[in-house]
C-alpha positions in Angstrom: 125.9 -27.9 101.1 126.8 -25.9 97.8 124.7 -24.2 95.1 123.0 -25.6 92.5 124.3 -25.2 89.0 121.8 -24.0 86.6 122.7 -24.6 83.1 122.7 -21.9 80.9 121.3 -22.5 76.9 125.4 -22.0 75.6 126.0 -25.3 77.6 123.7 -27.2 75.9 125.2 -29.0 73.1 123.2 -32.6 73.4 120.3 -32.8 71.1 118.2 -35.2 72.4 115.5 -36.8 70.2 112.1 -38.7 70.7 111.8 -42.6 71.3 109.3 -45.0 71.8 106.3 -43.3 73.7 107.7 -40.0 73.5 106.2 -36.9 71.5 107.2 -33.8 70.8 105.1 -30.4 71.7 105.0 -26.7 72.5 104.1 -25.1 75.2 101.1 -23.0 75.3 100.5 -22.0 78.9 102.0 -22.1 82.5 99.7 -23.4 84.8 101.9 -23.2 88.2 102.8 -25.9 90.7 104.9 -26.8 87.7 102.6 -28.1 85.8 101.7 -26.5 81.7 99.8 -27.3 79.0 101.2 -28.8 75.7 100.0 -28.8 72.4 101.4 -32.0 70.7 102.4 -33.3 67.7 99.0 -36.0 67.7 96.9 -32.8 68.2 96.3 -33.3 71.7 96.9 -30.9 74.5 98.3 -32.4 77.9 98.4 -31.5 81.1 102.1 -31.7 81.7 104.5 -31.9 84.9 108.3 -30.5 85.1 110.1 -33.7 86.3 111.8 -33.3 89.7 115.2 -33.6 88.0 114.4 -30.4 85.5 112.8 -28.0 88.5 115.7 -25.9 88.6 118.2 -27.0 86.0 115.9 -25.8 82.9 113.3 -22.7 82.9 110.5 -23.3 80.7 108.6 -20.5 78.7 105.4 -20.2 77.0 106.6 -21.3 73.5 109.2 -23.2 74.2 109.6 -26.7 72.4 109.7 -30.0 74.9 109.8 -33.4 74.7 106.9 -35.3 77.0 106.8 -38.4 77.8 102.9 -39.5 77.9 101.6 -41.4 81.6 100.8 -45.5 81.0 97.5 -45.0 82.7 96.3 -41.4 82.0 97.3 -40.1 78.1 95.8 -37.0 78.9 98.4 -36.2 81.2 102.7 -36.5 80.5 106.0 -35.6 82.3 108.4 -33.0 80.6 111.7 -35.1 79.7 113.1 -32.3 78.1 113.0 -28.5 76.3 114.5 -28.0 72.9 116.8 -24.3 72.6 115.9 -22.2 69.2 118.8 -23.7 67.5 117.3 -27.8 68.2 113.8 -26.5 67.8 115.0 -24.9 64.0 116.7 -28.6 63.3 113.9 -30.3 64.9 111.6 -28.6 62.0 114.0 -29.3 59.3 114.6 -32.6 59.4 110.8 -33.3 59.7 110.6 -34.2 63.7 108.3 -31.1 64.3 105.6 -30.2 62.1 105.9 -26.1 60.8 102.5 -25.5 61.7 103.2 -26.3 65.3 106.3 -24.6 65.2 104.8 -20.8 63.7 101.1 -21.0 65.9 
């Protein structure tokens, strides 16, 4: 059984952007067992889970600019579908997906 690649930001060239029942936020503390909380673009902070599939292919930092996906059943609570690198986070802001004051607090 081999190593598990771990992407590095400079092979990121996707920019992935939200759908249907998907939001944008930023991450404003690590609360372990992979689990953070995230500020979101409705003004709502959620409890948030690192998908099994992310665990060890993306690190997330305090900061850092994620897609959630919010839970059928529990919208205080989402799964992280995906974290934005500076350069998608900058675009994200231009074009109007992120609002600035989310992006500077």
């Amino acid at each position: 059984m081999g190593k598990r690649k771990v992407l590095s930001e400079a092979d990121l060239k996707e920019l992935v952007l939200p759908e249907q029942g998907q939001l944008l936020g930023k991450v404003t503390k690590l609360s372990g067992g992979d689990h953070l909380l995230v500020k979101c673009t409705d003004g709502e902070t959620r409890l948030c889970r690192i998908r099994g599939k992310m665990k060890r292919r993306m690190w997330i930092r305090e900061g850092d600019i994620v897609l959630i996906s919010p839970w059928d059943f529990d919208n205080r609570r989402a799964d992280v579908v995906w974290r934005y690198i500076q350069a998608h986070a900058d675009w994200l802001v231009a074009k109007g997906y992120l609002p600035e004051a989310l992006r500077s607090e």
